[in-house]
PDB file as gemmi writes it, atoms N, CA and C in Angstrom:
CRYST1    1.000    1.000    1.000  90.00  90.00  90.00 P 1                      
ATOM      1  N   UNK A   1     212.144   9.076   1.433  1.00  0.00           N  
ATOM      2  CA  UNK A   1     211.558   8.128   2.367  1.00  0.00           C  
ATOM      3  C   UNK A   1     212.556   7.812   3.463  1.00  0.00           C  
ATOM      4  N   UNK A   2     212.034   7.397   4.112  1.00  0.00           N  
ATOM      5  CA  UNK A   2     213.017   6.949   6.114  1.00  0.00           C  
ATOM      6  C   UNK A   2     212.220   5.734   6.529  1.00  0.00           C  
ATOM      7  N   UNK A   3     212.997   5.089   7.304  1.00  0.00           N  
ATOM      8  CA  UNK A   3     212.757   3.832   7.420  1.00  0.00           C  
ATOM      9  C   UNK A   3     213.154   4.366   9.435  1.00  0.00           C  
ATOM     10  N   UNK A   4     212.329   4.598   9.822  1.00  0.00           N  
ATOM     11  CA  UNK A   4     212.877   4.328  11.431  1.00  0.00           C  
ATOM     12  C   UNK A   4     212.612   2.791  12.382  1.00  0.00           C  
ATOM     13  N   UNK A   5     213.530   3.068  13.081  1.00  0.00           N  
ATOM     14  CA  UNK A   5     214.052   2.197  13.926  1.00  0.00           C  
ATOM     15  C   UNK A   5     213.966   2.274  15.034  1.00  0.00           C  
ATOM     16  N   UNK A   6     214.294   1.594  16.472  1.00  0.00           N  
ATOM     17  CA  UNK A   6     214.440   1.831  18.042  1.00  0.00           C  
ATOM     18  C   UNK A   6     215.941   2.216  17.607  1.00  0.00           C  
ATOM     19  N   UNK A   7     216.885   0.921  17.512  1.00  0.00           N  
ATOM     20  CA  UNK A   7     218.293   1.185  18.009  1.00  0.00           C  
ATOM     21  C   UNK A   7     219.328   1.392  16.903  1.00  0.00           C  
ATOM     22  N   UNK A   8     220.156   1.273  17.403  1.00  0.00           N  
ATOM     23  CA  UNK A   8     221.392   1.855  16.678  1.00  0.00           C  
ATOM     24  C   UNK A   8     221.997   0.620  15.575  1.00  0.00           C  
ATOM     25  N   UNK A   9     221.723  -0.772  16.048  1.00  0.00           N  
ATOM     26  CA  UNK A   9     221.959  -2.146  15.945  1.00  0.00           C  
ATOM     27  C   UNK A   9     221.368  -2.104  15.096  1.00  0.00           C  
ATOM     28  N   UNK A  10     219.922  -2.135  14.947  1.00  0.00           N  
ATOM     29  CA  UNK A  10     218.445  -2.758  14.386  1.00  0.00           C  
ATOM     30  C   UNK A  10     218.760  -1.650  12.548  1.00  0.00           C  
ATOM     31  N   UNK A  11     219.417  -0.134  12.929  1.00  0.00           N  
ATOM     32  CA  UNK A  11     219.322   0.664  11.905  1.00  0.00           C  
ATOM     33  C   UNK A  11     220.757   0.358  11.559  1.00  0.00           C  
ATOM     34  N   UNK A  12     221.974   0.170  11.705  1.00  0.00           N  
ATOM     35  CA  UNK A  12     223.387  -1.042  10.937  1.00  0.00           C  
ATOM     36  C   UNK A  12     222.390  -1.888  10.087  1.00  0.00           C  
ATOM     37  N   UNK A  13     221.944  -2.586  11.265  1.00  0.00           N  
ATOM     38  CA  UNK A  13     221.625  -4.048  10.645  1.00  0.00           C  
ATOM     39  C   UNK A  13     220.754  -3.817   8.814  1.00  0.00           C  
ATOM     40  N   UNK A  14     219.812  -2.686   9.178  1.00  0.00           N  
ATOM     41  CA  UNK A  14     218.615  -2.169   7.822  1.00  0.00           C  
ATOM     42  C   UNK A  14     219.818  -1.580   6.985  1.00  0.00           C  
ATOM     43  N   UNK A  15     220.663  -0.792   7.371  1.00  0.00           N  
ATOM     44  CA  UNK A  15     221.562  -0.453   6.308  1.00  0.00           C  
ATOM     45  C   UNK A  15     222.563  -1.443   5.355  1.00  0.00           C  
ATOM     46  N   UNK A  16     222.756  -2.299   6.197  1.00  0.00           N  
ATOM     47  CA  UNK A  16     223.919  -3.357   5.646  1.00  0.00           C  
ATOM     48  C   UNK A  16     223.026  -4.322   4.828  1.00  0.00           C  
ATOM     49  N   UNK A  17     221.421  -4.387   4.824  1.00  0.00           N  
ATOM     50  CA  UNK A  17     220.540  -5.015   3.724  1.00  0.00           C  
ATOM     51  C   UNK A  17     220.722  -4.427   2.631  1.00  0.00           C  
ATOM     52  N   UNK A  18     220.578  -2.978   2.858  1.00  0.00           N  
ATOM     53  CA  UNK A  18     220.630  -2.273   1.323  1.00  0.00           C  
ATOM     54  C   UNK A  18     219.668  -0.971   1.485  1.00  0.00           C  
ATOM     55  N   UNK A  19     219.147  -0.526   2.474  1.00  0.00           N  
ATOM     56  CA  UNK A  19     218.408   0.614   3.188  1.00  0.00           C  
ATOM     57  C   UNK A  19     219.016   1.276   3.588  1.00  0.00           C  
ATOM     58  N   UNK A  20     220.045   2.505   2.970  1.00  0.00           N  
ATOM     59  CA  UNK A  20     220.934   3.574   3.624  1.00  0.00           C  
ATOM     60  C   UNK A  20     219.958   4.645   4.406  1.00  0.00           C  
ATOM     61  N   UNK A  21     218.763   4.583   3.930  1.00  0.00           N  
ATOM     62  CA  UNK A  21     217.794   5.641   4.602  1.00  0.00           C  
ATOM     63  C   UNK A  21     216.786   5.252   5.992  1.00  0.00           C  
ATOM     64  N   UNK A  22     217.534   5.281   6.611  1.00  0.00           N  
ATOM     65  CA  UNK A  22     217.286   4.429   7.892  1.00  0.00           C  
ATOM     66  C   UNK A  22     217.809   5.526   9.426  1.00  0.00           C  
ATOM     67  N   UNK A  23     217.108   5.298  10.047  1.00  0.00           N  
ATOM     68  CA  UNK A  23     217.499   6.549  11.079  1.00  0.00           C  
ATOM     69  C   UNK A  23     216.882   5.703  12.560  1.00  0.00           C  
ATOM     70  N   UNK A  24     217.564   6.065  13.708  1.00  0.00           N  
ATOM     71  CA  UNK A  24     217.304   4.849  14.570  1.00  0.00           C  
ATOM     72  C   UNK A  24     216.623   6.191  15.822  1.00  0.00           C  
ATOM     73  N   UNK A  25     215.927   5.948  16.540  1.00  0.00           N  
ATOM     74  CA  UNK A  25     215.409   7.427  17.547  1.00  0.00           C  
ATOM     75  C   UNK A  25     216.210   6.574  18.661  1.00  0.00           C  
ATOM     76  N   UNK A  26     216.732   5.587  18.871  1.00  0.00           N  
ATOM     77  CA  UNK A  26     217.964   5.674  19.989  1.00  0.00           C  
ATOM     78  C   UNK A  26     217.103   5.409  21.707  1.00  0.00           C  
ATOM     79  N   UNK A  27     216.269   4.169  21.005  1.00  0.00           N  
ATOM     80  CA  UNK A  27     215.140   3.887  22.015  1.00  0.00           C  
ATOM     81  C   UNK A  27     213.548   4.204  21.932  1.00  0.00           C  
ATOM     82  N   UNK A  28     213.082   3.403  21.965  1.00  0.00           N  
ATOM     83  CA  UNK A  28     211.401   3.660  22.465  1.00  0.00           C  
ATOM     84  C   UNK A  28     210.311   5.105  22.158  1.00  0.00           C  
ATOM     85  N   UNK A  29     211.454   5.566  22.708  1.00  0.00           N  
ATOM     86  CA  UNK A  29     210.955   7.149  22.845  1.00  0.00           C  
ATOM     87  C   UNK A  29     210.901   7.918  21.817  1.00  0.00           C  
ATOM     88  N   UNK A  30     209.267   8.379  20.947  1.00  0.00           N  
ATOM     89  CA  UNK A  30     209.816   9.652  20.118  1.00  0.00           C  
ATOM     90  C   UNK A  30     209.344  10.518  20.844  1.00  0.00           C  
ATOM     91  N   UNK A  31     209.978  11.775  20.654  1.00  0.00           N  
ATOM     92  CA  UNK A  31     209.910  12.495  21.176  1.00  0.00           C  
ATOM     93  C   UNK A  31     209.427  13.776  20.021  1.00  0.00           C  
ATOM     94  N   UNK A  32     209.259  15.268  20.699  1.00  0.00           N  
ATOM     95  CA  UNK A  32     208.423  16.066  19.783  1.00  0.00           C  
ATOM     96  C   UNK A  32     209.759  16.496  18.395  1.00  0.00           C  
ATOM     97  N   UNK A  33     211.183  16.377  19.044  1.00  0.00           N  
ATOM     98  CA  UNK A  33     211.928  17.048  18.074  1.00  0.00           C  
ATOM     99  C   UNK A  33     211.708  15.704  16.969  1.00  0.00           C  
ATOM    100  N   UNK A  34     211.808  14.746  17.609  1.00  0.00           N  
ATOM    101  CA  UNK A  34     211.998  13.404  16.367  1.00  0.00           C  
ATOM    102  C   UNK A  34     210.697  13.845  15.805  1.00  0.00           C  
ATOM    103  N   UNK A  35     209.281  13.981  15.881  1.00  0.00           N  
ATOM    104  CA  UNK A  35     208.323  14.506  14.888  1.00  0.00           C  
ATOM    105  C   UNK A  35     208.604  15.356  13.935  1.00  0.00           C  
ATOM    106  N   UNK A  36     209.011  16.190  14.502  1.00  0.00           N  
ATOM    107  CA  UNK A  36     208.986  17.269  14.158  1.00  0.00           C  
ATOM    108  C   UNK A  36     210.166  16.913  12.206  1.00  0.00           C  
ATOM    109  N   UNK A  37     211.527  16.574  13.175  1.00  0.00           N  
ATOM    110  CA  UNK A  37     212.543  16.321  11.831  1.00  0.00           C  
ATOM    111  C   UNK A  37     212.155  14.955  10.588  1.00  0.00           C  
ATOM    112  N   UNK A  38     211.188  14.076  11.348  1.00  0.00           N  
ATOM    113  CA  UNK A  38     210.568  13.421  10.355  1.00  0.00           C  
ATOM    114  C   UNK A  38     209.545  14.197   9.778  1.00  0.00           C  
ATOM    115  N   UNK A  39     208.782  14.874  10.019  1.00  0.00           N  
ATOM    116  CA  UNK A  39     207.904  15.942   8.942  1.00  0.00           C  
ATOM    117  C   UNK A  39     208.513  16.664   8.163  1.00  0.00           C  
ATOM    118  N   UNK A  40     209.573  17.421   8.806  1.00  0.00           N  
ATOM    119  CA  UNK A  40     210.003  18.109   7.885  1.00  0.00           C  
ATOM    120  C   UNK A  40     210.837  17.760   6.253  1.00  0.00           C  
ATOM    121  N   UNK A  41     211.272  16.517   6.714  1.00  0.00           N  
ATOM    122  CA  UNK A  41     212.406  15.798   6.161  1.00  0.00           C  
ATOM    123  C   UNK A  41     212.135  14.789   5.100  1.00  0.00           C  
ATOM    124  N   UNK A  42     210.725  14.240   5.500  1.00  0.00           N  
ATOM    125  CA  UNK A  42     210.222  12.768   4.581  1.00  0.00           C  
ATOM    126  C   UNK A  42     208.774  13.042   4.491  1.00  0.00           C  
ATOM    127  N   UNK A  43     208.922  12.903   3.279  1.00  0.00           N  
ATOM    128  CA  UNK A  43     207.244  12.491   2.972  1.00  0.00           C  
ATOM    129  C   UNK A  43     206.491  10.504   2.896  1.00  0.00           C  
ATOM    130  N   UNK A  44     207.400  10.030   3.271  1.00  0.00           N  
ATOM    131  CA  UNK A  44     206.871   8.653   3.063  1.00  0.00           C  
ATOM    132  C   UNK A  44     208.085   7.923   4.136  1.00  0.00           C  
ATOM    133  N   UNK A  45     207.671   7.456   5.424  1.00  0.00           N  
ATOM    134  CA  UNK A  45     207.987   6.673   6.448  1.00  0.00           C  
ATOM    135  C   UNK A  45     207.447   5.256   6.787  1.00  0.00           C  
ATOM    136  N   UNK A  46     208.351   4.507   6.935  1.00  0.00           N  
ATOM    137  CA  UNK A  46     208.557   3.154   6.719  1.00  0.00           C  
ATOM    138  C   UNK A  46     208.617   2.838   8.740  1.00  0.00           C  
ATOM    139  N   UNK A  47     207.840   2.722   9.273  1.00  0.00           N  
ATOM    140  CA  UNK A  47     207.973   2.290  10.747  1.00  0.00           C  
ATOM    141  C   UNK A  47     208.490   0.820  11.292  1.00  0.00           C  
ATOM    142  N   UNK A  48     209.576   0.415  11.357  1.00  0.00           N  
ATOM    143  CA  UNK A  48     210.257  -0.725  11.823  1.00  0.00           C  
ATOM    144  C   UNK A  48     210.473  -1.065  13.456  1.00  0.00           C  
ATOM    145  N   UNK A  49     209.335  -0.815  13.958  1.00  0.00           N  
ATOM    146  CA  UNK A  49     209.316  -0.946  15.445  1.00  0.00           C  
ATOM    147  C   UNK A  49     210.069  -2.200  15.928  1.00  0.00           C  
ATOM    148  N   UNK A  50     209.990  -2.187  17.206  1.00  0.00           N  
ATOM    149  CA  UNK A  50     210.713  -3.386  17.705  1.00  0.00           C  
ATOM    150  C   UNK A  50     209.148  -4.304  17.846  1.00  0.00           C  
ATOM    151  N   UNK A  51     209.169  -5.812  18.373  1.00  0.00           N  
ATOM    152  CA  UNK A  51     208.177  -6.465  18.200  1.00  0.00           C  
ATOM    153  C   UNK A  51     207.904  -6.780  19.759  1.00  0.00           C  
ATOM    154  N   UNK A  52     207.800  -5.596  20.290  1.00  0.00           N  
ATOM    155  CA  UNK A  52     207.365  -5.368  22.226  1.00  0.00           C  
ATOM    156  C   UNK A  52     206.195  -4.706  22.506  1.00  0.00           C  
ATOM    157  N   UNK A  53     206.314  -3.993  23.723  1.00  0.00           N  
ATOM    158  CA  UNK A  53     205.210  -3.334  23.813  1.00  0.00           C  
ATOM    159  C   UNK A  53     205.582  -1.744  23.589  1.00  0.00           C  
ATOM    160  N   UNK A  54     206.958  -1.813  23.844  1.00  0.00           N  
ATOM    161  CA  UNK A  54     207.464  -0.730  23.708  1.00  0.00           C  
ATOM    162  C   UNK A  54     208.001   0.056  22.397  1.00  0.00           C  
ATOM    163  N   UNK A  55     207.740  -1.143  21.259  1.00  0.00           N  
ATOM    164  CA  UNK A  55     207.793  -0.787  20.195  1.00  0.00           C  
ATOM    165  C   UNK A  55     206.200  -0.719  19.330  1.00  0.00           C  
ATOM    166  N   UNK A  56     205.376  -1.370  20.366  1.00  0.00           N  
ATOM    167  CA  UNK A  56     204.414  -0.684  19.722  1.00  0.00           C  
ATOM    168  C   UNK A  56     204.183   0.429  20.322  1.00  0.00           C  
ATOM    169  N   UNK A  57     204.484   1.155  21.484  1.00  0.00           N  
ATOM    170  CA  UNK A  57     204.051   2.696  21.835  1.00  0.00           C  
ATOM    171  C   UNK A  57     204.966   3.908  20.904  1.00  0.00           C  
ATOM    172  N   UNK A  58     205.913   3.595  20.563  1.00  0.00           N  
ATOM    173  CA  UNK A  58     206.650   3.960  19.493  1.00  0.00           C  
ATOM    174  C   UNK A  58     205.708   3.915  17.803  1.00  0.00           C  
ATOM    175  N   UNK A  59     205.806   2.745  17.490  1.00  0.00           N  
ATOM    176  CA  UNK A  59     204.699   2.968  16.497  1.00  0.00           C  
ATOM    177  C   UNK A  59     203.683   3.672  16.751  1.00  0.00           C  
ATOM    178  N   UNK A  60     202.427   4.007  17.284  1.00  0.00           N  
ATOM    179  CA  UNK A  60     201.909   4.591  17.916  1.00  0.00           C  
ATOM    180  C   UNK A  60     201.830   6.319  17.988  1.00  0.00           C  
ATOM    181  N   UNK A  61     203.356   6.479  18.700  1.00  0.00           N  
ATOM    182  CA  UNK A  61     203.217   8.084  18.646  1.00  0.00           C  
ATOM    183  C   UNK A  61     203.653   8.338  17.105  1.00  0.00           C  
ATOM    184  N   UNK A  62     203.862   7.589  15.857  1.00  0.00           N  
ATOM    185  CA  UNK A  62     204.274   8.399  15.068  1.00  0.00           C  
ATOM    186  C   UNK A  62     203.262   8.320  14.666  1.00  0.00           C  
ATOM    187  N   UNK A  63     202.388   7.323  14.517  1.00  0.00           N  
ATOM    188  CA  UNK A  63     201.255   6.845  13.548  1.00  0.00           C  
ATOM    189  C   UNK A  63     200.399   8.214  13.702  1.00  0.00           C  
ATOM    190  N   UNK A  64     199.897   8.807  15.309  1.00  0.00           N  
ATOM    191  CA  UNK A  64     199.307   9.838  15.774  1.00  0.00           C  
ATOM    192  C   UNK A  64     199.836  11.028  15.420  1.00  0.00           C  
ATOM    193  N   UNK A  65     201.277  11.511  14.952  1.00  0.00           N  
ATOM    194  CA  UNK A  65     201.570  12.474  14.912  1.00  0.00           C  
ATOM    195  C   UNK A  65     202.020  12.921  13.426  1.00  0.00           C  
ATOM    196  N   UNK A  66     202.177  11.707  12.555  1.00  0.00           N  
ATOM    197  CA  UNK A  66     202.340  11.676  11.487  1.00  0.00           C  
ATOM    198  C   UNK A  66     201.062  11.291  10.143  1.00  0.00           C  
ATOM    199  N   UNK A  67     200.236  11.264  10.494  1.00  0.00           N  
ATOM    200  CA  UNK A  67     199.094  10.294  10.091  1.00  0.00           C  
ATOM    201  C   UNK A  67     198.657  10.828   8.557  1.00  0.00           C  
ATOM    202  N   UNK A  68     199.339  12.174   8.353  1.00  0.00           N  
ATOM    203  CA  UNK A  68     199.605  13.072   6.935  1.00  0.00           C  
ATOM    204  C   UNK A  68     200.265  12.537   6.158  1.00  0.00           C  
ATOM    205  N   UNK A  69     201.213  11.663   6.615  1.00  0.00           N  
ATOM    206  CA  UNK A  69     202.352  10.879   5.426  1.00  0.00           C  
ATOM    207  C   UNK A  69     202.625   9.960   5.473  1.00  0.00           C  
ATOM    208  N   UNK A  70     203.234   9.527   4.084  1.00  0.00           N  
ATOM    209  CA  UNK A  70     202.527   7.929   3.543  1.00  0.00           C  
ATOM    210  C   UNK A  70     203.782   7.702   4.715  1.00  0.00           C  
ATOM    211  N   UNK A  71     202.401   6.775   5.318  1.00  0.00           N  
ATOM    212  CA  UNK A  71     202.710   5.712   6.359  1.00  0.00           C  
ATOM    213  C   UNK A  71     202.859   4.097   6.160  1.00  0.00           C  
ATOM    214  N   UNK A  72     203.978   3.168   6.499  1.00  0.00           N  
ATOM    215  CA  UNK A  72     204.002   2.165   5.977  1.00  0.00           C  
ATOM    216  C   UNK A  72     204.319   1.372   7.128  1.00  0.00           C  
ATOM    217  N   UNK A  73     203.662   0.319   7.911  1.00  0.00           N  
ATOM    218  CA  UNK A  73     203.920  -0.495   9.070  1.00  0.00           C  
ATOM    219  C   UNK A  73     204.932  -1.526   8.900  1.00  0.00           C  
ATOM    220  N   UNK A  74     205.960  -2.021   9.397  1.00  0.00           N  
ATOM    221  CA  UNK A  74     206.478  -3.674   9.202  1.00  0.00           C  
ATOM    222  C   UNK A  74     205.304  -4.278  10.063  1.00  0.00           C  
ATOM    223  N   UNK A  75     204.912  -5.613   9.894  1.00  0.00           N  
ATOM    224  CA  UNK A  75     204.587  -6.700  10.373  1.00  0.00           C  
ATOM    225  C   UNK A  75     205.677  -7.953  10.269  1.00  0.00           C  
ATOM    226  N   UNK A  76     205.480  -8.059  12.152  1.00  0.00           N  
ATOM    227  CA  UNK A  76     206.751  -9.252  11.672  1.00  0.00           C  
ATOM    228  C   UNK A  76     205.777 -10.567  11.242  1.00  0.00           C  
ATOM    229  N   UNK A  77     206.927 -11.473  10.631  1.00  0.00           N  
ATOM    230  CA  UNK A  77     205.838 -12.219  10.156  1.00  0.00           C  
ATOM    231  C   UNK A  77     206.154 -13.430  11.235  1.00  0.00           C  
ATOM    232  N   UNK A  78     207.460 -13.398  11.753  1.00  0.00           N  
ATOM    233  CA  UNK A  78     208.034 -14.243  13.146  1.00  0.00           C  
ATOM    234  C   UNK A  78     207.678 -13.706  14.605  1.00  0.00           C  
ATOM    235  N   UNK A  79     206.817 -14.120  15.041  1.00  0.00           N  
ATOM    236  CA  UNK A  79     206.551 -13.122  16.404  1.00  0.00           C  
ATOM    237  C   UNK A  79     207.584 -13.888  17.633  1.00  0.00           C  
ATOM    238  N   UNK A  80     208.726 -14.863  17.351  1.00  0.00           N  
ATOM    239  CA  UNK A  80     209.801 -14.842  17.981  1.00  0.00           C  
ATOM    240  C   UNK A  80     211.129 -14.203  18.039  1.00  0.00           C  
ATOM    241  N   UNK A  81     210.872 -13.146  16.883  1.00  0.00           N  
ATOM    242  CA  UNK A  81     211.606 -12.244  16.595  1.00  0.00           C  
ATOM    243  C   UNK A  81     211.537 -10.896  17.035  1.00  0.00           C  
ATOM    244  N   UNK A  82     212.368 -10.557  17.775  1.00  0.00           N  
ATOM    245  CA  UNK A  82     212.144  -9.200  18.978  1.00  0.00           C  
ATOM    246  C   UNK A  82     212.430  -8.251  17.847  1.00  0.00           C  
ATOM    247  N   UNK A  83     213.345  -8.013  17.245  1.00  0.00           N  
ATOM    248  CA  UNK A  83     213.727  -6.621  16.139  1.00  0.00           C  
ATOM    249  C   UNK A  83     214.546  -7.061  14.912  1.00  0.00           C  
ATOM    250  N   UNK A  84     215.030  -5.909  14.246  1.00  0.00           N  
ATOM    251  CA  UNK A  84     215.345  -6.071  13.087  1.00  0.00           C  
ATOM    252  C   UNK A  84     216.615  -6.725  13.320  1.00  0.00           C  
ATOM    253  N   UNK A  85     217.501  -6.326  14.530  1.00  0.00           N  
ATOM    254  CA  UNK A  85     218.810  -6.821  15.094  1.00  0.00           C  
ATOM    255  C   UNK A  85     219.202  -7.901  14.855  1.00  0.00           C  
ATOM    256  N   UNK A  86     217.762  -8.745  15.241  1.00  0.00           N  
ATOM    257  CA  UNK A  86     218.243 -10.287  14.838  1.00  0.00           C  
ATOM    258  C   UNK A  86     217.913 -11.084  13.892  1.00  0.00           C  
ATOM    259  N   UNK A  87     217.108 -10.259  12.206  1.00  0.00           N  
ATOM    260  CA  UNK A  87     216.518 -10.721  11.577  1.00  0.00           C  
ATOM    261  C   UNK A  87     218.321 -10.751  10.652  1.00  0.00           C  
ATOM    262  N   UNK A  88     218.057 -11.973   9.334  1.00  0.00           N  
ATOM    263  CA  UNK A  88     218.770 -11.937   8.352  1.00  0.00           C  
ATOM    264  C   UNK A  88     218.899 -10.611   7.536  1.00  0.00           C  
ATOM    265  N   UNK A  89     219.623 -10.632   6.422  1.00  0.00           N  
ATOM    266  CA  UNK A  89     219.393  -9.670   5.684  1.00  0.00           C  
ATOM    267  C   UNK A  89     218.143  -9.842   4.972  1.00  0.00           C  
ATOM    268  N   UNK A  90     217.851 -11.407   4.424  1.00  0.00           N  
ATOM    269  CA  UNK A  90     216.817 -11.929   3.450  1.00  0.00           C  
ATOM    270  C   UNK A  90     215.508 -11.439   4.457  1.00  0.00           C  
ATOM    271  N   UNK A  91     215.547 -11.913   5.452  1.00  0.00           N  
ATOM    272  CA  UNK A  91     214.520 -11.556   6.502  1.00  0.00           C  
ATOM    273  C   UNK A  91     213.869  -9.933   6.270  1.00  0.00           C  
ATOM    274  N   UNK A  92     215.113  -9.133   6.313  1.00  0.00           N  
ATOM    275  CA  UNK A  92     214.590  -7.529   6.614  1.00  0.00           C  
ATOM    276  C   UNK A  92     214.032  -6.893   5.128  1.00  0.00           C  
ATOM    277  N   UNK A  93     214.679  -7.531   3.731  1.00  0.00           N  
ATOM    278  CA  UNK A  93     214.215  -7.132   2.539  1.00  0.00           C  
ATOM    279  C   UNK A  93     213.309  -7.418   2.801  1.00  0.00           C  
ATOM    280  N   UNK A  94     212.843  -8.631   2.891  1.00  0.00           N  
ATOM    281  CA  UNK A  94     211.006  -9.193   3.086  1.00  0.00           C  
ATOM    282  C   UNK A  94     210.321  -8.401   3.819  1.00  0.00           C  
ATOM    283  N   UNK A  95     210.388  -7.792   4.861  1.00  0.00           N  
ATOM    284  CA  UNK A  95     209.827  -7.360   5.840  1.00  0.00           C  
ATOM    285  C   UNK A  95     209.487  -5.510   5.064  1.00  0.00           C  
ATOM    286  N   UNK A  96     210.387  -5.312   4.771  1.00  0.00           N  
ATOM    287  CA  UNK A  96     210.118  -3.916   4.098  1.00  0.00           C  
ATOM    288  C   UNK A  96     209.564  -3.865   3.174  1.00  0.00           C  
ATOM    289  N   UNK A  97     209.842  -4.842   2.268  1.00  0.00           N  
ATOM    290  CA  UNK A  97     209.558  -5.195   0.802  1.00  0.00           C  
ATOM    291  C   UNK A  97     208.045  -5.162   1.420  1.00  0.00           C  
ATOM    292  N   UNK A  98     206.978  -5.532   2.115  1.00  0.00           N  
ATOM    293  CA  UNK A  98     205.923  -5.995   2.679  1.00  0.00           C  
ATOM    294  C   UNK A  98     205.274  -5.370   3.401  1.00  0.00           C  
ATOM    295  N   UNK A  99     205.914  -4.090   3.786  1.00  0.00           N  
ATOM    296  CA  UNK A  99     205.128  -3.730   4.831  1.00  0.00           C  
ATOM    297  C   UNK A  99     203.784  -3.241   4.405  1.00  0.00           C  
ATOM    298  N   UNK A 100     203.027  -2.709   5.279  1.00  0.00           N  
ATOM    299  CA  UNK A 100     201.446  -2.190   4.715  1.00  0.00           C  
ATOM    300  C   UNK A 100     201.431  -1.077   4.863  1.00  0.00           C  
ATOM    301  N   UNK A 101     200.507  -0.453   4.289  1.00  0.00           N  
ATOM    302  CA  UNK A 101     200.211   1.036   4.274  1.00  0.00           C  
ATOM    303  C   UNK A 101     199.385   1.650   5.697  1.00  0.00           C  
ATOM    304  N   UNK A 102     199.703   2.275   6.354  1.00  0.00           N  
ATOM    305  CA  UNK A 102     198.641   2.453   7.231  1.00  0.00           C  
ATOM    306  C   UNK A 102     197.164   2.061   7.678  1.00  0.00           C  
ATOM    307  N   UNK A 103     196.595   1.921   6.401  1.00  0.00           N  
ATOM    308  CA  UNK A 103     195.317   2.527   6.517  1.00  0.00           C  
ATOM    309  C   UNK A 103     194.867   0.515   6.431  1.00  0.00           C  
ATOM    310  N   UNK A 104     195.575  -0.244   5.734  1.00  0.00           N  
ATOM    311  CA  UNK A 104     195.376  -1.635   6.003  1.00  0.00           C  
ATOM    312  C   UNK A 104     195.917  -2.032   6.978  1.00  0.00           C  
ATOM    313  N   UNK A 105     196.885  -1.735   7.434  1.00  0.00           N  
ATOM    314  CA  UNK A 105     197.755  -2.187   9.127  1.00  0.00           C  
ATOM    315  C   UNK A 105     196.514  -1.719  10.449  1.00  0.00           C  
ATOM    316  N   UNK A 106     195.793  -0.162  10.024  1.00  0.00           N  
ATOM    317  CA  UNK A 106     194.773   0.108  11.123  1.00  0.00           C  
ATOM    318  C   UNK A 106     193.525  -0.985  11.118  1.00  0.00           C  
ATOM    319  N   UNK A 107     192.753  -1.130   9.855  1.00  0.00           N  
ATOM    320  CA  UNK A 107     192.222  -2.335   9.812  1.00  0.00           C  
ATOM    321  C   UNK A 107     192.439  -3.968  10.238  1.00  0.00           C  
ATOM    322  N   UNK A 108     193.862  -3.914   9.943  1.00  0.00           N  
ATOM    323  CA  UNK A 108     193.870  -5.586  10.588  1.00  0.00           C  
ATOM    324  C   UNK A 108     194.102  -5.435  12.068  1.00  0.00           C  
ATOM    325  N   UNK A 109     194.664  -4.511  12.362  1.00  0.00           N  
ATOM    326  CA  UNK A 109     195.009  -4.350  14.304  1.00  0.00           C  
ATOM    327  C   UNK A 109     194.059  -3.061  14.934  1.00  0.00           C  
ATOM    328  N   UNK A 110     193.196  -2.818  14.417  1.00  0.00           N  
ATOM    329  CA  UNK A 110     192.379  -1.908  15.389  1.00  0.00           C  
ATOM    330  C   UNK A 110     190.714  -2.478  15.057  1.00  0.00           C  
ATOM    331  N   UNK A 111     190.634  -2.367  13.888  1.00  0.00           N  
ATOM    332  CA  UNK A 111     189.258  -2.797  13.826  1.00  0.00           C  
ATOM    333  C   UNK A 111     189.129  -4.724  13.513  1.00  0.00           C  
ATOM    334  N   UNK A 112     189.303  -5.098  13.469  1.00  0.00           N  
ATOM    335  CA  UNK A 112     188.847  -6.867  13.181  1.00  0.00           C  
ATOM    336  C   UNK A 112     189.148  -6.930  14.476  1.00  0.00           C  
ATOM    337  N   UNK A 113     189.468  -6.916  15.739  1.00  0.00           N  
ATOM    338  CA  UNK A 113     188.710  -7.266  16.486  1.00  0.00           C  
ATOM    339  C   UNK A 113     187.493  -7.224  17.620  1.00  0.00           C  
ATOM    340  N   UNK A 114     187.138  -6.158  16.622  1.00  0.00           N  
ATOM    341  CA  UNK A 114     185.747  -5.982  17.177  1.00  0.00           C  
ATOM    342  C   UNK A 114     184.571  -6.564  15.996  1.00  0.00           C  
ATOM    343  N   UNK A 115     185.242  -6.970  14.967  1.00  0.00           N  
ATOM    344  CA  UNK A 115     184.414  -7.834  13.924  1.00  0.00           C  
ATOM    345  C   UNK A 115     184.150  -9.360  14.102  1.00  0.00           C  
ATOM    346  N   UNK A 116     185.280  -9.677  15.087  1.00  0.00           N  
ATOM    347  CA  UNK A 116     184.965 -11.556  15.071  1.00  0.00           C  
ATOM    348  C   UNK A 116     184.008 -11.538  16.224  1.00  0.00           C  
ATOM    349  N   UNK A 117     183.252 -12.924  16.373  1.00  0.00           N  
ATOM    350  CA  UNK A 117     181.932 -12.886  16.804  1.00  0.00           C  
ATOM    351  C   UNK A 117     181.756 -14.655  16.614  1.00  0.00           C  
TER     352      UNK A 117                                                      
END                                                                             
């Protein structure tokens, strides 16, 4: 399993919790090689976006390009909290410890809101 990240900070910070399997794409951007070495490499990815917009277009291209493997979202549960950078350690166990599986993360942020009424 891999736990990705934006920065270099945010993936220290996940390691020094107790997550050595942590890999940072070094900004916003994945790109096709970063697909590519997360397919090859992990069967079960842990997405720790930043809490922007730019970390959700990041979430995003993996969710689309990865959508074969167990996929697991963070939700922050502080939406004054920009990334993992500035969460505690207690903070980031929780957050991983928690995250959702894809297929409930697509349900609460793609479909419910076209259900309320």
């Amino acid at each position: 399993s891999c736990i990705v990240v934006e920065g270099s900070l945010d993936a220290m910070k996940i390691h020094q919790a107790g997550f050595p399997n942590v890999v940072s794409s070094l900004g916003a951007t994945i790109t096709k090689e970063h697909i590519a070495k997360l397919s090859s490499y992990f069967d079960s990815i842990i997405v720790f976006s930043d809490n922007d917009s730019a970390g959700n277009a990041m979430r995003s291209e993996i969710i689309s390009n990865l959508y074969n493997k167990d996929l697991r979202i963070v939700v922050f549960e502080d939406q004054s909290i920009k990334d993992p950078g500035e969460m505690t350690k207690d903070q980031i166990i929780s957050h991983i410890n928690n995250a959702v599986d894809y297929f409930t993360w697509s349900f609460d942020n793609v479909f419910s809101p076209y259900t309320s009424n």
